[in-house]
C-alpha positions in Angstrom: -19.4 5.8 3.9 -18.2 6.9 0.5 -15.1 5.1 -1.2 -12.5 8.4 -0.2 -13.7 8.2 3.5 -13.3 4.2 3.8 -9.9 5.1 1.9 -8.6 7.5 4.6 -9.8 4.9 7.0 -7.8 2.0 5.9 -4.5 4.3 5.3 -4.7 5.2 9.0 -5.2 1.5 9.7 -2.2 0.8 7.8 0.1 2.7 10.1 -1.3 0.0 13.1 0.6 -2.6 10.9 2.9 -5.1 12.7 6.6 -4.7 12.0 6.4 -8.2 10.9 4.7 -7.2 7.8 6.8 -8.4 4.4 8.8 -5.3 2.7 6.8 -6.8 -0.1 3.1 -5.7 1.0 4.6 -2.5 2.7 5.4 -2.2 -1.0 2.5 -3.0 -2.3 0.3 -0.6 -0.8 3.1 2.3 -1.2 2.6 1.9 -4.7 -1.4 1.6 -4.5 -1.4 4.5 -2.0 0.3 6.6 -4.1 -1.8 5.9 -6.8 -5.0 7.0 -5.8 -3.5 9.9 -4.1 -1.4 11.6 -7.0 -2.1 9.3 -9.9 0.2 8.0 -12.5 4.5 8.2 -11.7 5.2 11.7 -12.4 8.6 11.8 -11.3 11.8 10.3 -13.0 12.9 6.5 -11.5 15.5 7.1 -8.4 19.2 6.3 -9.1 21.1 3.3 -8.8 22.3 4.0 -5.6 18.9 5.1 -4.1 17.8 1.5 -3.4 14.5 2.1 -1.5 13.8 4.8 -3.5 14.0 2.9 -6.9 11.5 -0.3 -5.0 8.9 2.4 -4.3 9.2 4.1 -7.5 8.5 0.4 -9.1 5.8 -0.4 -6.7 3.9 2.5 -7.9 4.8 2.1 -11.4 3.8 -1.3 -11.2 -0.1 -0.1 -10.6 0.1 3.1 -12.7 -2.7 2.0 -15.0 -5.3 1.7 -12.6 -7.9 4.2 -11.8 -7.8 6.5 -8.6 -10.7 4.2 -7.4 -9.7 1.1 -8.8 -6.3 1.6 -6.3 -8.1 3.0 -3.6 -10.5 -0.3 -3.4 -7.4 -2.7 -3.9 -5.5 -0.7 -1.0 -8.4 -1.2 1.2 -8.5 -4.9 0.7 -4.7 -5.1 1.0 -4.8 -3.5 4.2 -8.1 -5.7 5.7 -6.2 -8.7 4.3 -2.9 -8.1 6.3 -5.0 -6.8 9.3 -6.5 -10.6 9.1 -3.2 -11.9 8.5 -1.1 -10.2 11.8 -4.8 -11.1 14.1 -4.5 -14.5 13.1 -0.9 -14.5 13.7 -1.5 -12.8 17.0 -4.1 -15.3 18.0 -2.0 -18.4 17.1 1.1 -17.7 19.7 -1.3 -16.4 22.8 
């Protein structure tokens, strides 16, 4: 399996996440996903008032100077790290 097609798998993965998971990661991988999807911020920072907005817009600014594959493997450990994370939560209360 090549690096795109792992990629796609993971992002669908990603939208199995628990709700628990910290705004922090959901960031994280918004910012890695977008990435290695559309490459470096291309769009002006939200406004003051437009507090999600401006978090996502930082996330992905926060990673701009990595490659499209260099995001892409980070997502992909991100996501199989909090997939770890929630089934060990998930074991530890049943």
């Amino acid at each position: 399996m090549g690096l795109e097609e792992e990629f796609e798998e993971y992002a669908e993965k990603a939208k199995t996440l628990p709700d628990s998971t910290t705004n922090e990661s959901k960031l994280c991988l918004y910012g890695l996903f977008k990435q290695a999807t559309v490459g470096p911020v291309n769009t002006a920072r939200p406004g003051f008032f437009d507090m999600t907005g401006k978090a996502k817009w930082d996330a992905w600014k926060a990673v701009e100077a990595k490659s499209k594959e260099e995001a892409m493997t980070d997502y992909i450990t991100k996501v199989k790290q909090l997939l770890e994370e929630a089934a060990t939560a998930a074991a530890s209360t049943s």
